[in-house]
GURO-770269 format. One line per field, with one value per atom (N, C-alpha, C, CB): residue number from 1; residue in three letters; atom name; x negated, y, z negated. Coordinates in Angstrom, 2 decimals. Glycine has a CB too. Layout:
GURO-770269
num: (NUM ...)
residu: (ALA ...)
atome: (CA ...)
c1: (X ...)
c2: (Y ...)
c3: (Z ...)
This chain:
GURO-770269
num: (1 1 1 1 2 2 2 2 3 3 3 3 4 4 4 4 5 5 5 5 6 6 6 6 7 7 7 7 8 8 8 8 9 9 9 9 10 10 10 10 11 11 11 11 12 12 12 12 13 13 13 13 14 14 14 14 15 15 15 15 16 16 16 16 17 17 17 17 18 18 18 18 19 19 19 19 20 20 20 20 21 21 21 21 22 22 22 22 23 23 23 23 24 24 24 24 25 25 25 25 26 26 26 26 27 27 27 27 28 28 28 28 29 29 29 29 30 30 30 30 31 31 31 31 32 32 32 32 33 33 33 33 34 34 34 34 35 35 35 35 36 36 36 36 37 37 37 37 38 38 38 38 39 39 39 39 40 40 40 40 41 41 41 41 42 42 42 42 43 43 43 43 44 44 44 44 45 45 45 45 46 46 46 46 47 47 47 47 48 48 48 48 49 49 49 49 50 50 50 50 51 51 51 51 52 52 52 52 53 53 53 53 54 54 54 54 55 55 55 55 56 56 56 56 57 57 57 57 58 58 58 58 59 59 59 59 60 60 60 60 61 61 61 61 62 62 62 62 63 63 63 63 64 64 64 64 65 65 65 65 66 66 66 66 67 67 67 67 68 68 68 68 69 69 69 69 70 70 70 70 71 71 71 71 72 72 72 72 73 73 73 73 74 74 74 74 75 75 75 75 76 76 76 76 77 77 77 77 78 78 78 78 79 79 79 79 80 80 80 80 81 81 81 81 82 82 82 82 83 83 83 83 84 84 84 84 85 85 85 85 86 86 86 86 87 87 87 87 88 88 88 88 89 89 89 89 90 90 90 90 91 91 91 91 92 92 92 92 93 93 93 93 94 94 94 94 95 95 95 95 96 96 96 96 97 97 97 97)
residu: (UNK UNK UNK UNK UNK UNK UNK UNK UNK UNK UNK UNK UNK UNK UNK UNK UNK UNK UNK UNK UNK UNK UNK UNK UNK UNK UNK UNK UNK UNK UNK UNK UNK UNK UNK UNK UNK UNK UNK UNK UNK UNK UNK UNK UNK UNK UNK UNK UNK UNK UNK UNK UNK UNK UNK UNK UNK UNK UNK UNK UNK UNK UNK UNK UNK UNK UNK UNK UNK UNK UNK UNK UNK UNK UNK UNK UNK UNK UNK UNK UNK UNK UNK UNK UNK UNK UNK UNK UNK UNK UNK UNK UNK UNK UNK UNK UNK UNK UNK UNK UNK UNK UNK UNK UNK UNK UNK UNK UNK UNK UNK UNK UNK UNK UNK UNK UNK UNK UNK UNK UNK UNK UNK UNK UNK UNK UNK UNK UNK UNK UNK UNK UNK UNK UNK UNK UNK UNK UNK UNK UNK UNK UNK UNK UNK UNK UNK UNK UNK UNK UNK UNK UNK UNK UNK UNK UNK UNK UNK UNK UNK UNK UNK UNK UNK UNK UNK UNK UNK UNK UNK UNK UNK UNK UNK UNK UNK UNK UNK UNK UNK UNK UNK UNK UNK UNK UNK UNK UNK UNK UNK UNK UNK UNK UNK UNK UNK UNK UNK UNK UNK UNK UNK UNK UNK UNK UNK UNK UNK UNK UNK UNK UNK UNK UNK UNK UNK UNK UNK UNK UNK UNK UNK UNK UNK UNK UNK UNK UNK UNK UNK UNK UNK UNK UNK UNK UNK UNK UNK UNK UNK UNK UNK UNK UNK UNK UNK UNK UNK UNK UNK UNK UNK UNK UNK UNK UNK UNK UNK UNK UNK UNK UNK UNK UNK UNK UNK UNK UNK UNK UNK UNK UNK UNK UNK UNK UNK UNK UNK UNK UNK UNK UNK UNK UNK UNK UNK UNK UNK UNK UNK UNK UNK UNK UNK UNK UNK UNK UNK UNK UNK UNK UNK UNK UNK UNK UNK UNK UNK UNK UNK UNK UNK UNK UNK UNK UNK UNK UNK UNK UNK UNK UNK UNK UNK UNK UNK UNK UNK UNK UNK UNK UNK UNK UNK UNK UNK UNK UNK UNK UNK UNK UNK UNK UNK UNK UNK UNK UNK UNK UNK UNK UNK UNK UNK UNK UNK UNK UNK UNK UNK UNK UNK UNK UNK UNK UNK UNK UNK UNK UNK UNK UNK UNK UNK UNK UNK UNK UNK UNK UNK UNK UNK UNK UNK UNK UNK UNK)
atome: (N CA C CB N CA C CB N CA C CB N CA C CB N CA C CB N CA C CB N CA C CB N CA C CB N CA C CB N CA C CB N CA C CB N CA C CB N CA C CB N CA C CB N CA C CB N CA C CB N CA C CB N CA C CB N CA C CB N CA C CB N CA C CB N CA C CB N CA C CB N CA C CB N CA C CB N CA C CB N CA C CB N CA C CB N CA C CB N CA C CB N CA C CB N CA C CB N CA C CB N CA C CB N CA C CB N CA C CB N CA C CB N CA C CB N CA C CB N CA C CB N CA C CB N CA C CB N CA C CB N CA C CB N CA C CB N CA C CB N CA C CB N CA C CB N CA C CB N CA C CB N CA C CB N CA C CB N CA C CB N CA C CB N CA C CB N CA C CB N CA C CB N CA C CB N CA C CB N CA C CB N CA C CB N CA C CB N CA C CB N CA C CB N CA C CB N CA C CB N CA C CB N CA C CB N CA C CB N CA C CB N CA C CB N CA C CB N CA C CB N CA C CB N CA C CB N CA C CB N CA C CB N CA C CB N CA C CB N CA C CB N CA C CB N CA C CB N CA C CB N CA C CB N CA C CB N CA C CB N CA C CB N CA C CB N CA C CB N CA C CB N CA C CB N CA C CB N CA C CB N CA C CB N CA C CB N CA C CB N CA C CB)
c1: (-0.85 0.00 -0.90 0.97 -0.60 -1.46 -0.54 -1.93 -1.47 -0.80 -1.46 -0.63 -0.72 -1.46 -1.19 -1.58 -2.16 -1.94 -1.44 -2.42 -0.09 0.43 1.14 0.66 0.18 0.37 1.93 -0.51 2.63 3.66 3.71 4.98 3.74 3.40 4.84 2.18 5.16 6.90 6.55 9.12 6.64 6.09 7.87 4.23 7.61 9.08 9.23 9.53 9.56 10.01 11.48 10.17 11.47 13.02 12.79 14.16 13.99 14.13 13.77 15.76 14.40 14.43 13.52 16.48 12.88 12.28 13.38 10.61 14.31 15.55 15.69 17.15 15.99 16.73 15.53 17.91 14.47 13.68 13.50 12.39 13.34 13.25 14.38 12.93 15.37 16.67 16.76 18.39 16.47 15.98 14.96 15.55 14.00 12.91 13.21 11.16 14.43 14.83 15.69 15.44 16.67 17.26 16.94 18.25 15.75 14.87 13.90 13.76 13.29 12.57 13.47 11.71 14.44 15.48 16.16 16.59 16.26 16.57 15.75 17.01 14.08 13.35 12.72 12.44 12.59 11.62 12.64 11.12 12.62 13.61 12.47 15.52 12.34 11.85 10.70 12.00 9.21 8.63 7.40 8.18 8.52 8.57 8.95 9.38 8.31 9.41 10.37 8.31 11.37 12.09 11.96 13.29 11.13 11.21 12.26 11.06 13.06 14.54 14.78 15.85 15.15 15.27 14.29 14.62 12.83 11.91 12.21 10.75 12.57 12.64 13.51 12.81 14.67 16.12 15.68 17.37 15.08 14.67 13.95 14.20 13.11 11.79 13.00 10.65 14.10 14.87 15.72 15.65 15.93 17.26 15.80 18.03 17.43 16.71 16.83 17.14 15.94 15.64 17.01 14.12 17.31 18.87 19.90 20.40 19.98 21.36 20.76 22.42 19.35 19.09 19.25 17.67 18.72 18.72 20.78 17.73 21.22 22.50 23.45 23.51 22.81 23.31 22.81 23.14 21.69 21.15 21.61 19.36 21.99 22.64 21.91 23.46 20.61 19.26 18.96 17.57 19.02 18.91 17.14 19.52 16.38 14.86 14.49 13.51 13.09 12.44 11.48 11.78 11.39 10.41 9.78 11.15 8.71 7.87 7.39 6.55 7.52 7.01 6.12 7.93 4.92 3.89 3.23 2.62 2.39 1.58 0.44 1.73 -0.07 -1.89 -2.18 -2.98 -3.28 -3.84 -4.58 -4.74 -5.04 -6.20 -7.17 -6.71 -7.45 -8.72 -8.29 -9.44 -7.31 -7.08 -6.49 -8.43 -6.23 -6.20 -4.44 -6.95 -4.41 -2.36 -2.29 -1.04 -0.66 -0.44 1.23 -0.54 0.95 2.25 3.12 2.20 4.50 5.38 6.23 5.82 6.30 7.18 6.59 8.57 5.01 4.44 4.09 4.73 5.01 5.02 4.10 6.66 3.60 2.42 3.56 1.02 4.71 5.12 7.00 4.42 7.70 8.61 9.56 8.82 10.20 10.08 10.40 9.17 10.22 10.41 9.27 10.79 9.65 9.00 7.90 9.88 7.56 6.88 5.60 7.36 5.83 4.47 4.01 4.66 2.07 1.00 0.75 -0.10 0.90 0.34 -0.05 0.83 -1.70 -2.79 -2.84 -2.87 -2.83 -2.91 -1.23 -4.59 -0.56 0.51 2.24 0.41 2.77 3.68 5.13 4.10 5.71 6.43 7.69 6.48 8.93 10.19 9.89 11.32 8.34 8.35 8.59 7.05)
c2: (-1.17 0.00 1.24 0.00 2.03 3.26 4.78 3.58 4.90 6.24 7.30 6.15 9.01 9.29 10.19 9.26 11.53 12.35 13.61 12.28 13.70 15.14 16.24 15.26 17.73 18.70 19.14 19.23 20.00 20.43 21.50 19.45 22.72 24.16 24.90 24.69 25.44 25.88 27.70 24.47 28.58 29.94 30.48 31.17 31.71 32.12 33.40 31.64 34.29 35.50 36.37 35.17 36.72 37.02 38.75 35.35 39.35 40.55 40.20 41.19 39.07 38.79 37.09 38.76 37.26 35.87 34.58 36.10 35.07 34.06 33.39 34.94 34.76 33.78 33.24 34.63 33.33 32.45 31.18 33.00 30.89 29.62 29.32 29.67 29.88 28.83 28.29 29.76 29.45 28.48 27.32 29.21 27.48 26.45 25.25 27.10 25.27 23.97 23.54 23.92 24.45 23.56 22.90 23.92 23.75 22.79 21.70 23.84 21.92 20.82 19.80 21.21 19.71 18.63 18.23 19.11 19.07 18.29 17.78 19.04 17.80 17.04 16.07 17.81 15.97 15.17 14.38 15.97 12.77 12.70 10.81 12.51 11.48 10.57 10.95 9.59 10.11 11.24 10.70 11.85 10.83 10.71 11.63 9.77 11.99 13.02 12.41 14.54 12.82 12.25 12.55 12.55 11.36 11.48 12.01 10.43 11.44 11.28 13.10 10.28 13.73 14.78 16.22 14.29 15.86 16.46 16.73 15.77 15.48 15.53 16.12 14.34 16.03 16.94 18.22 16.43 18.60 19.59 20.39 19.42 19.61 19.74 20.50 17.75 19.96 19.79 21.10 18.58 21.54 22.47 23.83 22.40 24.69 25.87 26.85 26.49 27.93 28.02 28.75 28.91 29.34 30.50 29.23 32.35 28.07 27.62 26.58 27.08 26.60 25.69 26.27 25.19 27.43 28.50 28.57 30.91 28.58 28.81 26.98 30.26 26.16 25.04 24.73 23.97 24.79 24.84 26.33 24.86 26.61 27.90 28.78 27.62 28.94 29.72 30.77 28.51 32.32 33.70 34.21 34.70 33.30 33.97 32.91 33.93 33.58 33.60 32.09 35.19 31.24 30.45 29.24 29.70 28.88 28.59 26.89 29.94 25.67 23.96 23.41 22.99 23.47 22.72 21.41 23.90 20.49 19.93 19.52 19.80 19.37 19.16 17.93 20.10 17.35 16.21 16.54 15.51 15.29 15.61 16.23 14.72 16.28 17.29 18.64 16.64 19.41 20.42 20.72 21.00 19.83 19.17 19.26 17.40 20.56 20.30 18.97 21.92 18.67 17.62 18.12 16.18 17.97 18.06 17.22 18.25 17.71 17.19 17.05 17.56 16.38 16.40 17.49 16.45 16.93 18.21 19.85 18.13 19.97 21.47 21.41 22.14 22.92 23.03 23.33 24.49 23.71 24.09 24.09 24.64 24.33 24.59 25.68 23.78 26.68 27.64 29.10 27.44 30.30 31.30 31.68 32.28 32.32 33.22 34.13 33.96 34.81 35.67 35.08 35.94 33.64 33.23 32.37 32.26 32.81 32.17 30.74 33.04 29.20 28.46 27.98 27.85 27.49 27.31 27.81 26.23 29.28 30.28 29.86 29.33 29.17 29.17 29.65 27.68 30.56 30.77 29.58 32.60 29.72 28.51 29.47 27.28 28.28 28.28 28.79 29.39 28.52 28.24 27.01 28.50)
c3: (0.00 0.00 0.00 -1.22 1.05 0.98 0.18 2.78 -0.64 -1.45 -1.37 -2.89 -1.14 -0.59 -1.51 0.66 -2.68 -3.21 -3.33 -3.37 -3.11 -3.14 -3.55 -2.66 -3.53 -3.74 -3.58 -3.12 -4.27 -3.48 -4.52 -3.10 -3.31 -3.48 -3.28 -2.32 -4.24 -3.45 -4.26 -4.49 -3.08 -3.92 -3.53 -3.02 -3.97 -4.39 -4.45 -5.64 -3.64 -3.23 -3.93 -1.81 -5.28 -5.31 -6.33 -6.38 -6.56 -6.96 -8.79 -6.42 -9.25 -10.76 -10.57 -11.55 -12.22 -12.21 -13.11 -13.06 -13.46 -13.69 -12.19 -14.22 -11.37 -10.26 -9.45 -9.15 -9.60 -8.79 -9.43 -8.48 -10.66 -11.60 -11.36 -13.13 -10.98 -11.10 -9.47 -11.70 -8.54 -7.42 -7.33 -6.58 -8.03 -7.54 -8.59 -7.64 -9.53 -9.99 -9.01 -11.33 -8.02 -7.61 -6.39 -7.63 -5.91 -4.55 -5.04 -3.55 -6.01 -6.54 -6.98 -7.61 -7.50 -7.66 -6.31 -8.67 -5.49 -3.86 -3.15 -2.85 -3.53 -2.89 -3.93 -2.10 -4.97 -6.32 -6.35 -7.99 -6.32 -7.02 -8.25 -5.63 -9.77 -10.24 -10.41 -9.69 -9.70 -9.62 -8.48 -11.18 -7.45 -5.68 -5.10 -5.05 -4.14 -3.42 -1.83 -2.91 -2.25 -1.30 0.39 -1.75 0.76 2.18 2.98 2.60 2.67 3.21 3.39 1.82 2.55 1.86 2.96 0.19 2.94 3.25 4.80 2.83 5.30 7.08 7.26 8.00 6.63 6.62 6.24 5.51 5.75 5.54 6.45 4.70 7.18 8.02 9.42 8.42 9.50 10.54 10.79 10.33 9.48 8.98 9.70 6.47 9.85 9.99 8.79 11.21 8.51 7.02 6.76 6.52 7.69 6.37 6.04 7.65 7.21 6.91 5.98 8.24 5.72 4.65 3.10 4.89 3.33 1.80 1.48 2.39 2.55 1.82 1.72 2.95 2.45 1.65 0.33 2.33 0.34 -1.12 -2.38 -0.77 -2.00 -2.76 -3.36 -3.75 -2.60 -3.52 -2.34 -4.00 -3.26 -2.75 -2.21 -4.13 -3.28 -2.92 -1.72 -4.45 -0.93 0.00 -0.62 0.27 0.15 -0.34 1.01 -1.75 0.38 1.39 0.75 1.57 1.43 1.24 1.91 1.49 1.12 1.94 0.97 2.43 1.40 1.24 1.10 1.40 0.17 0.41 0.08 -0.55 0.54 -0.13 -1.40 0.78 -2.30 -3.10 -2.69 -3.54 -1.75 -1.11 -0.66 0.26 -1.09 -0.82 1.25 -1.49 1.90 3.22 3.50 3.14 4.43 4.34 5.21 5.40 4.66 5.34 6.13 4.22 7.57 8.23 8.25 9.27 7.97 8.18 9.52 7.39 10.43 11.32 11.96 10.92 12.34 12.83 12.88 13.36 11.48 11.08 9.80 10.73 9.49 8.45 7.19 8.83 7.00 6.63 6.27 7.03 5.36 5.56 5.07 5.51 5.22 4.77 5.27 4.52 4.49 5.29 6.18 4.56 7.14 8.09 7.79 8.57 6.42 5.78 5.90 4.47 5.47 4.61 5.81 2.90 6.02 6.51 5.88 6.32 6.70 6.02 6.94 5.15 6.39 7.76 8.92 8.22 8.65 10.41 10.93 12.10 10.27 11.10 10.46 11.61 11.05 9.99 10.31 10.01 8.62 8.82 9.11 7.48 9.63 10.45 12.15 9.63 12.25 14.02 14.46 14.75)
């Protein structure tokens, strides 16, 4: 079984820091589940485009999902560096292209 070590970076863009903690519990609980992250979850994610994803998930701040290995090394998902808003640079590439 190959396991592979990963990072998961979720930064968070909002006016108040209530409502960003209350966002990033409820995205980290739509992708963690245990203490796996849900494939399943991630590709659907990977797939969604970011507003109609921010408002199924019901969270107001700006935020950005990536991956690293133990070596500090992103890892793409579904060919993207990233998932996320438009704002944020990850690896020269910005995410929701």
């Amino acid at each position: 079984m190959f396991l592979v070590f990963v990072i998961l970076i979720i930064f968070f863009f909002s006016d108040t820091e209530s409502q960003t903690k209350q966002d990033q519990k409820i995205i980290m609980n739509s992708i963690i589940a245990g203490d796996s992250i849900n494939n399943e979850k991630i590709l659907e994610f990977t797939n969604s485009e970011y507003h109609e994803l921010k408002k199924r998930l019901g969270v107001n701040s700006e935020f950005v999902i990536h991956f690293e290995d133990e070596n500090g090394n992103l890892i793409e998902i579904a060919d993207k560096p990233c998932i996320g808003s438009s704002y944020a640079l990850v690896g020269g590439h910005k995410c929701g292209e």
